[in-house]
N, CA, C and O atoms as a GROMACS GRO file, in nm:
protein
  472
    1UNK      N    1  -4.963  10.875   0.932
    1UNK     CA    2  -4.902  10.844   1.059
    1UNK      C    3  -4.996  10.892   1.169
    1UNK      O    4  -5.037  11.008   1.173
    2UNK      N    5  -5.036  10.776   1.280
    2UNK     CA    6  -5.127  10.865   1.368
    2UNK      C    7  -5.057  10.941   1.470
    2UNK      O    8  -4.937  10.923   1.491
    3UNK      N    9  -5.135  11.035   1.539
    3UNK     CA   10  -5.120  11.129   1.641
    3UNK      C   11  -5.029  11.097   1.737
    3UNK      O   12  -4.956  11.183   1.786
    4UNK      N   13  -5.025  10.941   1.780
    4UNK     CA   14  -5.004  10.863   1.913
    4UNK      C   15  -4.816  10.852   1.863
    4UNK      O   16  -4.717  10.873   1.933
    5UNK      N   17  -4.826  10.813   1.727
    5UNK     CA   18  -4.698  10.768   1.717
    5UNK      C   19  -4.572  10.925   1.671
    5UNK      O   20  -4.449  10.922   1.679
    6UNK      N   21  -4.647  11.029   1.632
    6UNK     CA   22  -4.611  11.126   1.603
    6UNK      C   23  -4.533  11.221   1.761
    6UNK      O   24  -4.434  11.294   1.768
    7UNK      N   25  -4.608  11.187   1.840
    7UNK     CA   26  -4.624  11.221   1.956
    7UNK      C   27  -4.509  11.156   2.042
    7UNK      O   28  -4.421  11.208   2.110
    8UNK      N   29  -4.536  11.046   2.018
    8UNK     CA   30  -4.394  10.936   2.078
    8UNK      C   31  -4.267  10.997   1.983
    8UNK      O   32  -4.164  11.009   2.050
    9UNK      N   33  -4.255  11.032   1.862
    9UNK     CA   34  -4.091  11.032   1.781
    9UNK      C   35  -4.085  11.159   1.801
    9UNK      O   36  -3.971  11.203   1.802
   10UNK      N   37  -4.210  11.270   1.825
   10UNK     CA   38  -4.148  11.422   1.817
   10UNK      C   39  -4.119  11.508   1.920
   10UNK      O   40  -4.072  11.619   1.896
   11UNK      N   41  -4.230  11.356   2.086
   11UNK     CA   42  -4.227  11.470   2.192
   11UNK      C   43  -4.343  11.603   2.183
   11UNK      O   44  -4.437  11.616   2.105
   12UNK      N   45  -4.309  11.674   2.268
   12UNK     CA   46  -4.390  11.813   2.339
   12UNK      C   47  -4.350  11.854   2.178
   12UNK      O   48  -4.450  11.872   2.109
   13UNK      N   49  -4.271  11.864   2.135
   13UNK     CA   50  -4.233  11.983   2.012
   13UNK      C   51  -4.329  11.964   1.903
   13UNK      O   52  -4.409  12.054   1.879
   14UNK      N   53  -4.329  11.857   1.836
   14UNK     CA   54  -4.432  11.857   1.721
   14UNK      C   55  -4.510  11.812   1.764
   14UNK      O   56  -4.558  11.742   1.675
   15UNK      N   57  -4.586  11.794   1.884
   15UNK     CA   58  -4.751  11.775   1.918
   15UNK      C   59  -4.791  11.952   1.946
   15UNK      O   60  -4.897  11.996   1.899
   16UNK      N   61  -4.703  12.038   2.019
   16UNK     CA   62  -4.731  12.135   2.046
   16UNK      C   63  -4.821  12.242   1.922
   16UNK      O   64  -4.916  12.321   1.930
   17UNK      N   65  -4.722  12.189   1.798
   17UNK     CA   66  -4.777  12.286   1.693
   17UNK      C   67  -4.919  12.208   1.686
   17UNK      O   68  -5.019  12.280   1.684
   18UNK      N   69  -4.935  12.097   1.682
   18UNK     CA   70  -5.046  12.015   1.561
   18UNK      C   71  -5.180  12.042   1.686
   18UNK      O   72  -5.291  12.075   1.644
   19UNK      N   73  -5.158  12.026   1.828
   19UNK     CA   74  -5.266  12.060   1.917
   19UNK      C   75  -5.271  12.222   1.940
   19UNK      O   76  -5.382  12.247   1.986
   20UNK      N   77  -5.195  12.340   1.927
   20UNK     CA   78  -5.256  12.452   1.896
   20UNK      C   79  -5.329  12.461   1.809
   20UNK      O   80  -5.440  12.512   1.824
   21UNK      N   81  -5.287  12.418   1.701
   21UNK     CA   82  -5.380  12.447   1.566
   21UNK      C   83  -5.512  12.379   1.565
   21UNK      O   84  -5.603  12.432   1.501
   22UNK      N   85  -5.541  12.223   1.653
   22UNK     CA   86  -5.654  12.188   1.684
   22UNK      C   87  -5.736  12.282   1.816
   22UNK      O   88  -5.856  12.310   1.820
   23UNK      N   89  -5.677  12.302   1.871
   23UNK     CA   90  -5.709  12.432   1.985
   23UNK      C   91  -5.816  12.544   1.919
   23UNK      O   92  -5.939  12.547   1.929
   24UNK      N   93  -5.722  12.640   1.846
   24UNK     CA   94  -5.753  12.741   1.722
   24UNK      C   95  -5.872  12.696   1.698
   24UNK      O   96  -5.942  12.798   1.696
   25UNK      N   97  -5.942  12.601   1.677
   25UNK     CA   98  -6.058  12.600   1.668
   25UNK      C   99  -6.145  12.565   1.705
   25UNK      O  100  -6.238  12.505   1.650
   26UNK      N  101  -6.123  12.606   1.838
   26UNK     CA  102  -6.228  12.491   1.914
   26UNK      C  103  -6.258  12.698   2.002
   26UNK      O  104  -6.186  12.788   1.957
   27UNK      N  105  -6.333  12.722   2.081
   27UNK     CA  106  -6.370  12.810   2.128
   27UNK      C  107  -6.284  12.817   2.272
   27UNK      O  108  -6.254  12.714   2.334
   28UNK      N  109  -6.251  12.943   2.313
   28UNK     CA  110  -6.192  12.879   2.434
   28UNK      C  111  -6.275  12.910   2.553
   28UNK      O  112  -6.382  12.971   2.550
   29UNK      N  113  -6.224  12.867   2.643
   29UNK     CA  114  -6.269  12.870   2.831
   29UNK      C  115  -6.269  13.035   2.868
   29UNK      O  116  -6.178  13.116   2.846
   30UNK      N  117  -6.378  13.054   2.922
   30UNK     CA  118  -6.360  13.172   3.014
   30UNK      C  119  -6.328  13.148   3.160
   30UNK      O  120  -6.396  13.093   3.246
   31UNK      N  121  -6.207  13.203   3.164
   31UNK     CA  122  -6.134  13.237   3.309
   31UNK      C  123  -6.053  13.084   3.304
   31UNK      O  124  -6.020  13.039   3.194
   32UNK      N  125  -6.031  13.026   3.400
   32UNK     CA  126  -6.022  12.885   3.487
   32UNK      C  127  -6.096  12.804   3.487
   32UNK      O  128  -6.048  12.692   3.501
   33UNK      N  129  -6.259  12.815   3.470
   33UNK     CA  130  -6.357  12.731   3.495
   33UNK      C  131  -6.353  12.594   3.365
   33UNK      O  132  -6.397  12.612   3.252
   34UNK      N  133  -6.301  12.484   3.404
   34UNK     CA  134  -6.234  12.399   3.324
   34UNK      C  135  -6.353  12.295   3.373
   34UNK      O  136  -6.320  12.179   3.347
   35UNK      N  137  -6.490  12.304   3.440
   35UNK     CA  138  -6.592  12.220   3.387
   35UNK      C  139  -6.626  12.166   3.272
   35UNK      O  140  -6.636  12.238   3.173
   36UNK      N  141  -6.656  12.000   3.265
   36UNK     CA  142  -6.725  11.976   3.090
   36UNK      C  143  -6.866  12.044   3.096
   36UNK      O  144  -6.966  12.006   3.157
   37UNK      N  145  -6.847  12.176   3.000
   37UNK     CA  146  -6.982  12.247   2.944
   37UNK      C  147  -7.026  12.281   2.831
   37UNK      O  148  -7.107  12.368   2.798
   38UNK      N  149  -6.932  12.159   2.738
   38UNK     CA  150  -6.961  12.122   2.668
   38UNK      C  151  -6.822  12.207   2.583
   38UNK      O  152  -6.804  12.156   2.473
   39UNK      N  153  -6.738  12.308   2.609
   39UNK     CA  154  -6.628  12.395   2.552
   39UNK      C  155  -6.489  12.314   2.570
   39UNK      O  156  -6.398  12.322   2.488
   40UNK      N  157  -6.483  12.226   2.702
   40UNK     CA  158  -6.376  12.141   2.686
   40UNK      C  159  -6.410  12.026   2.731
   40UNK      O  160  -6.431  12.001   2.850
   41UNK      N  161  -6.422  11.909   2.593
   41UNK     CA  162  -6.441  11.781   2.578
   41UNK      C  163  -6.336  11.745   2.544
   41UNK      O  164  -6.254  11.788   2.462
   42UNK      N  165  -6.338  11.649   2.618
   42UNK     CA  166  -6.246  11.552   2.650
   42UNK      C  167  -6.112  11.548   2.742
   42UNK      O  168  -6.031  11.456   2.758
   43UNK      N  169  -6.117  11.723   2.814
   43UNK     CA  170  -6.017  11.740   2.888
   43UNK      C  171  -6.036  11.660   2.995
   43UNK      O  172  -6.157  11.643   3.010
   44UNK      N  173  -5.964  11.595   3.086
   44UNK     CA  174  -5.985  11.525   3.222
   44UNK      C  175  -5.923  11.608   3.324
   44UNK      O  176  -5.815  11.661   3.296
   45UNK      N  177  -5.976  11.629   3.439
   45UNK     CA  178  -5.878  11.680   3.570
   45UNK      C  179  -5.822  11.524   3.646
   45UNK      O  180  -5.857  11.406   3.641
   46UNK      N  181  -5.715  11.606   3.716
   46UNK     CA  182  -5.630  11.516   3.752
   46UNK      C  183  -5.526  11.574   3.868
   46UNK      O  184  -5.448  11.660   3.827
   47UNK      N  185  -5.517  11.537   4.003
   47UNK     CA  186  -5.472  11.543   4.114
   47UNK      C  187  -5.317  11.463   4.105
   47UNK      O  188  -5.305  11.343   4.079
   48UNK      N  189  -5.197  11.562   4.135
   48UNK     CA  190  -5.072  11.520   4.123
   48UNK      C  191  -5.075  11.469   4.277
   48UNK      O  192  -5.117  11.532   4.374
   49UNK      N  193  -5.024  11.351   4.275
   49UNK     CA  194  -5.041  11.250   4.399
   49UNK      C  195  -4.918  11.223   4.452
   49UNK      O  196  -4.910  11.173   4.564
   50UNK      N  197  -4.783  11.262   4.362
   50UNK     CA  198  -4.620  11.290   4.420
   50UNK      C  199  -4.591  11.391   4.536
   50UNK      O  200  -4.623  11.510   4.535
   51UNK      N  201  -4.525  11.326   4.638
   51UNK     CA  202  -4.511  11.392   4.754
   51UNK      C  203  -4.432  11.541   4.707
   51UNK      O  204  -4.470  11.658   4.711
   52UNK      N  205  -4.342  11.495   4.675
   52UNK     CA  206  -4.214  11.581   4.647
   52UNK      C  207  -4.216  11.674   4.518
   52UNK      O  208  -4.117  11.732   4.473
   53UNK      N  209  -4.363  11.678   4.459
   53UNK     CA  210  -4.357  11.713   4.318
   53UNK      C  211  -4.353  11.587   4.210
   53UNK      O  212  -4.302  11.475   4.222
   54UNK      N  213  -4.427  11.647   4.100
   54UNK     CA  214  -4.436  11.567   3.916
   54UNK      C  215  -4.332  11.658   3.845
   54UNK      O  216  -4.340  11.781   3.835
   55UNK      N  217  -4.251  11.592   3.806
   55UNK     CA  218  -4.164  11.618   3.674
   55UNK      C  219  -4.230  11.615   3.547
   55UNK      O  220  -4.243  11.504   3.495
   56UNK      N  221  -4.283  11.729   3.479
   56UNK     CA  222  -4.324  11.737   3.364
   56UNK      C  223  -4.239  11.769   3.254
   56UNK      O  224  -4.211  11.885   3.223
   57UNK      N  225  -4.196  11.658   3.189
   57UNK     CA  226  -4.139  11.630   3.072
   57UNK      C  227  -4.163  11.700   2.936
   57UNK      O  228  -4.242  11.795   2.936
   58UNK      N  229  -4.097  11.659   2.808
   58UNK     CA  230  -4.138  11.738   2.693
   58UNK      C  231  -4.175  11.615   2.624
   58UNK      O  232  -4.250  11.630   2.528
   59UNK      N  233  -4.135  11.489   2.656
   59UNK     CA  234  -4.200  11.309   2.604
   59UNK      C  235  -4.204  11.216   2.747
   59UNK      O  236  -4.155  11.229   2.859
   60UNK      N  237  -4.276  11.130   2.692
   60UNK     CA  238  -4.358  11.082   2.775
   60UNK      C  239  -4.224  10.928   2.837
   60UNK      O  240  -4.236  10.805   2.838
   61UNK      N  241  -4.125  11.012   2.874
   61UNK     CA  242  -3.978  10.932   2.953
   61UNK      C  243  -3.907  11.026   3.013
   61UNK      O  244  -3.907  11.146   2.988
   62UNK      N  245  -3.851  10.974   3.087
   62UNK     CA  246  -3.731  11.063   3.178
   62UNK      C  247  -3.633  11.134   3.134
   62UNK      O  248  -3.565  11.223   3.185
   63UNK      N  249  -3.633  11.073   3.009
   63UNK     CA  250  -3.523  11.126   2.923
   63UNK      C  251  -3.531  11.248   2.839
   63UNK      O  252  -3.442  11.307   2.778
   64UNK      N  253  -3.663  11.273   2.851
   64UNK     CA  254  -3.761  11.443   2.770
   64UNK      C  255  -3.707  11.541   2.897
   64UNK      O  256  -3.705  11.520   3.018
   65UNK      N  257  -3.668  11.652   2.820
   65UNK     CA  258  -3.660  11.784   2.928
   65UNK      C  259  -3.766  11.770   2.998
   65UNK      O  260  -3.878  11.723   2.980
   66UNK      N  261  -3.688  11.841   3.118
   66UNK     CA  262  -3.826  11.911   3.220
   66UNK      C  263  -3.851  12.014   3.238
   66UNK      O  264  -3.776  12.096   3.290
   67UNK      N  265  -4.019  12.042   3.178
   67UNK     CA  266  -4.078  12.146   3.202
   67UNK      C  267  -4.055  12.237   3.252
   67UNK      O  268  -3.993  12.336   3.214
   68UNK      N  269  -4.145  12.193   3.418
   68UNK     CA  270  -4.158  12.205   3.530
   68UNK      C  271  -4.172  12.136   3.584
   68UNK      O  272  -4.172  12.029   3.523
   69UNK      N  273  -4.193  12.126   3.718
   69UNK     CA  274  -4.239  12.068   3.804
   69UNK      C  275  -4.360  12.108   3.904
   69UNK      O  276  -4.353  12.216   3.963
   70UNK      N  277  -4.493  12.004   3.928
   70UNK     CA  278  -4.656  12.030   3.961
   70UNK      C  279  -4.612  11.997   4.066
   70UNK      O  280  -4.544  11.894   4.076
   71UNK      N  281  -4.643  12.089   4.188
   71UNK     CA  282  -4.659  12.071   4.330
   71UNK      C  283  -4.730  11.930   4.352
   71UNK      O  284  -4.810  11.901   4.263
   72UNK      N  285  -4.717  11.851   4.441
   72UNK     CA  286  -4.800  11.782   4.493
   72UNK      C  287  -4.954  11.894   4.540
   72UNK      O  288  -4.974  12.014   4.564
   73UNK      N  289  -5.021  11.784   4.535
   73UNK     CA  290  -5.200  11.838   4.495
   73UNK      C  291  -5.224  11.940   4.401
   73UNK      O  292  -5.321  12.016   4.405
   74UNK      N  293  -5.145  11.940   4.326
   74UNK     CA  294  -5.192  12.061   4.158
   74UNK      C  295  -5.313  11.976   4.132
   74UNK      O  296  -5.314  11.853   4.131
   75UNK      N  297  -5.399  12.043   4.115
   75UNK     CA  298  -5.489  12.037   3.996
   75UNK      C  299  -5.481  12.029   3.849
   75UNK      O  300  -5.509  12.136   3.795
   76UNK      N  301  -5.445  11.912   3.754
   76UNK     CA  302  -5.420  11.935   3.592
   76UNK      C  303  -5.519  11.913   3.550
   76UNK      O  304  -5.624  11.879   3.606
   77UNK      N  305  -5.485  11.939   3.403
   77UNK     CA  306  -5.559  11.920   3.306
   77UNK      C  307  -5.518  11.823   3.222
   77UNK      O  308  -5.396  11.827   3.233
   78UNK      N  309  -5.545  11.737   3.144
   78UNK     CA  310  -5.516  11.682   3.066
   78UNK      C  311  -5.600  11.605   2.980
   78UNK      O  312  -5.702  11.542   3.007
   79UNK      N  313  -5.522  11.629   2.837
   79UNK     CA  314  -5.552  11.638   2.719
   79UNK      C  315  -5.567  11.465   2.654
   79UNK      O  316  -5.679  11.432   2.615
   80UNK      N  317  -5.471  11.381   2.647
   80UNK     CA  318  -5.491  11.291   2.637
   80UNK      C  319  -5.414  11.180   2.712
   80UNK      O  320  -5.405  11.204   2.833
   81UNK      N  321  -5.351  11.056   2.668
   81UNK     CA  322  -5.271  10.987   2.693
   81UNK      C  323  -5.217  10.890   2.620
   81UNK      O  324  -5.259  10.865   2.507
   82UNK      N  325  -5.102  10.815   2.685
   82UNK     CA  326  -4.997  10.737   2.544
   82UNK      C  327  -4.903  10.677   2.639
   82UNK      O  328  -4.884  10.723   2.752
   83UNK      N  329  -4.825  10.538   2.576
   83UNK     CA  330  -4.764  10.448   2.633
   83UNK      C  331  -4.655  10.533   2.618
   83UNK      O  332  -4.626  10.588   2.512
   84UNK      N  333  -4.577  10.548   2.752
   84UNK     CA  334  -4.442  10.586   2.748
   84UNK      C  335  -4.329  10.495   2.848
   84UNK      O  336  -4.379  10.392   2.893
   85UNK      N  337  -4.232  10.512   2.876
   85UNK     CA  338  -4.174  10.490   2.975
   85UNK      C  339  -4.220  10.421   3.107
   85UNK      O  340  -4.299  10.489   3.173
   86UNK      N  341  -4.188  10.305   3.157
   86UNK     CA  342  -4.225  10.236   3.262
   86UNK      C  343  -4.178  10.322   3.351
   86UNK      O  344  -4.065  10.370   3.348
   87UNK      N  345  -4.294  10.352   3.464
   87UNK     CA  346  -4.245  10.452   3.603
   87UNK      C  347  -4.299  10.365   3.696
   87UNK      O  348  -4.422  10.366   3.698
   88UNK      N  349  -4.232  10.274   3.789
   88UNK     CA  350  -4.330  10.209   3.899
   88UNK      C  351  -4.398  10.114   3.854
   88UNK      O  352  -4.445  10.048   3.947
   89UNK      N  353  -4.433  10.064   3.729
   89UNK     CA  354  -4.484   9.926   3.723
   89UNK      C  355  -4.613  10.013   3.642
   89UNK      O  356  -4.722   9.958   3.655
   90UNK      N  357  -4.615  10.127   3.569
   90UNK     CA  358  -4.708  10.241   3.499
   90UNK      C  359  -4.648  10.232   3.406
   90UNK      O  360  -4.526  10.229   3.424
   91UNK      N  361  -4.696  10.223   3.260
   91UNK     CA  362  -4.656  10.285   3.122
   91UNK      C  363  -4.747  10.403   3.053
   91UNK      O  364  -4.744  10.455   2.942
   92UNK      N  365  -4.833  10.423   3.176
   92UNK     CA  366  -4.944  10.522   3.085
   92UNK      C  367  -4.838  10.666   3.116
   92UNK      O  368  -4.757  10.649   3.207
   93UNK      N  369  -4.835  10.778   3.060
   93UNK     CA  370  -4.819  10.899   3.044
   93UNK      C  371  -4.974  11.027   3.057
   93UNK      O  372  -5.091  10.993   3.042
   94UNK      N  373  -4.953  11.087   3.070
   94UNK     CA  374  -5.062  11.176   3.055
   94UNK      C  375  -5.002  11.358   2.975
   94UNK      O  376  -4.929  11.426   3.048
   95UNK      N  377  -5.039  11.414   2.836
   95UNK     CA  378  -5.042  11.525   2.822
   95UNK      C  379  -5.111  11.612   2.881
   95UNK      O  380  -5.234  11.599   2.882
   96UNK      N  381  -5.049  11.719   2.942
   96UNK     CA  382  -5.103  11.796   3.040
   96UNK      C  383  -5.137  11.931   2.950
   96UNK      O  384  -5.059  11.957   2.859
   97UNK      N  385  -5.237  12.008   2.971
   97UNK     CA  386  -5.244  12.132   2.908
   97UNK      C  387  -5.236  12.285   3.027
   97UNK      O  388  -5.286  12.392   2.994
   98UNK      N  389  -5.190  12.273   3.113
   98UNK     CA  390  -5.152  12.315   3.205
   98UNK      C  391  -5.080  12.440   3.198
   98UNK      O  392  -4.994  12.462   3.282
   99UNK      N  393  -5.107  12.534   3.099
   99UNK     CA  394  -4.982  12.635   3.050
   99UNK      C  395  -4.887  12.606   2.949
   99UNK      O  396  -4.837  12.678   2.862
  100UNK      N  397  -4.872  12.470   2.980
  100UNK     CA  398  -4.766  12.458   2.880
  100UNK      C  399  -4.802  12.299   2.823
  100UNK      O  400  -4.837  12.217   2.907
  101UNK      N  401  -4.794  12.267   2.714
  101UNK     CA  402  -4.807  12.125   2.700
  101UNK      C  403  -4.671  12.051   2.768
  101UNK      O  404  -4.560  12.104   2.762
  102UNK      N  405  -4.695  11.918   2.833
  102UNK     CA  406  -4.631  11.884   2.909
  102UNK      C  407  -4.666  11.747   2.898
  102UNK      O  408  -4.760  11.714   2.825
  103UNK      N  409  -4.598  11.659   2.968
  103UNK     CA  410  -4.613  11.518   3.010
  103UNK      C  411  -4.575  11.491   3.168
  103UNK      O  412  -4.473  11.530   3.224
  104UNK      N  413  -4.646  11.440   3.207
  104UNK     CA  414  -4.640  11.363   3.321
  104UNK      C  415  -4.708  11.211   3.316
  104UNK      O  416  -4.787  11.157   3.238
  105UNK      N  417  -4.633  11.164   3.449
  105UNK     CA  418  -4.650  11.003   3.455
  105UNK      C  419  -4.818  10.944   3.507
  105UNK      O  420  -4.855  10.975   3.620
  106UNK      N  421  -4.871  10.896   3.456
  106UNK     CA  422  -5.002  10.865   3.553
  106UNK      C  423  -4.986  10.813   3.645
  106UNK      O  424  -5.084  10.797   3.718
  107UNK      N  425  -4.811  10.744   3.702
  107UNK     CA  426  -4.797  10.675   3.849
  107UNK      C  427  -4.833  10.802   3.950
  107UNK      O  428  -4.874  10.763   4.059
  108UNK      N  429  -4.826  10.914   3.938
  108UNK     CA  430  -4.826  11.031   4.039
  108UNK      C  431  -4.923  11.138   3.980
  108UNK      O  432  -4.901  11.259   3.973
  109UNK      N  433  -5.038  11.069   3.937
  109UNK     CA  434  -5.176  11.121   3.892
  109UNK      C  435  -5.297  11.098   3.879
  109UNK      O  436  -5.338  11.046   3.776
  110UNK      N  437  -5.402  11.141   4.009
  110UNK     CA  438  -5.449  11.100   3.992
  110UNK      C  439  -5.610  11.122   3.963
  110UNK      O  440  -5.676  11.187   4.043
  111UNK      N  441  -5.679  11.056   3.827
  111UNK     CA  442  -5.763  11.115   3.763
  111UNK      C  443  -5.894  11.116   3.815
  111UNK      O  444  -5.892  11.023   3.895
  112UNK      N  445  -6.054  11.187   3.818
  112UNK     CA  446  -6.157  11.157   3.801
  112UNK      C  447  -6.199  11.074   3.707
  112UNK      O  448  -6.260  10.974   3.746
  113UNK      N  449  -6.185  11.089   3.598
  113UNK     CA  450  -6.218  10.997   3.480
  113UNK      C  451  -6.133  10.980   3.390
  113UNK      O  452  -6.057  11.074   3.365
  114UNK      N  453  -6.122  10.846   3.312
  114UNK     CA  454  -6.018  10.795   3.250
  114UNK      C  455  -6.010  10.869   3.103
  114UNK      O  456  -6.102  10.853   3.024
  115UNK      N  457  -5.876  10.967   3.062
  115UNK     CA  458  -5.866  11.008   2.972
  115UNK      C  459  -5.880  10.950   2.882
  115UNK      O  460  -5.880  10.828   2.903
  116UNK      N  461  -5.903  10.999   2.716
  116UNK     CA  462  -5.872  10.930   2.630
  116UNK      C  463  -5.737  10.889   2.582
  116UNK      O  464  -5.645  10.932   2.652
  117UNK      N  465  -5.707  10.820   2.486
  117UNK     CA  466  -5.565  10.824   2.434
  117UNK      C  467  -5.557  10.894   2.308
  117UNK      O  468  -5.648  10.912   2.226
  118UNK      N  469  -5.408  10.938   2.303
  118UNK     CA  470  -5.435  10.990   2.174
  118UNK      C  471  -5.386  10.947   2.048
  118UNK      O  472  -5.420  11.006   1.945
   0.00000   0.00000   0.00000
């Protein structure tokens, strides 16, 4: 079963375990400095573009708990992406690694470079 569809039936909960454990081995970041320097590939930054705040979900629909909520102009991170829920005429989603794994909408995000999917 791939990642993408595991992700869609389990939500934040069973991606959470399966991307720590890919984490675990990857080296981590010193401090904040979330430049590609080669320690985090494939992370993308990404500017929350919602006036009022991003609702970060636990799946990639309205219908997943919420997190939290990213100030308008947060700075994220994010990990990959996946078809979720139509927001605005958007089906992309974005996993955020932000403290907490999370989802937010890509209608109210907005990226430097186009994540991967996962």
């Amino acid at each position: 079963m791939s990642l993408r569809i595991l992700l869609m039936r389990f939500g934040i909960a069973a991606a959470g375990g399966a991307l720590m454990a890919l984490a675990a081995t990857t080296p981590a970041a010193a401090g904040d400095d979330w430049e590609d320097n080669g320690r985090n590939r494939g992370i993308v930054k990404g500017e929350v573009t919602a006036r009022s705040g991003l609702i970060l979900r636990s799946a990639p629909n309205r219908g997943g708990a919420v997190i939290r909520v990213a100030p308008f102009g947060e700075i994220v991170k994010i990990f990959c992406k996946t078809r979720g829920q139509n927001i605005d005429g958007n089906r992309n989603w974005y996993l955020l690694t932000n403290g907490t794994w999370a989802w937010g909408s890509a209608r109210y995000i907005e990226t430097w470079k186009t994540p991967r999917w996962c």
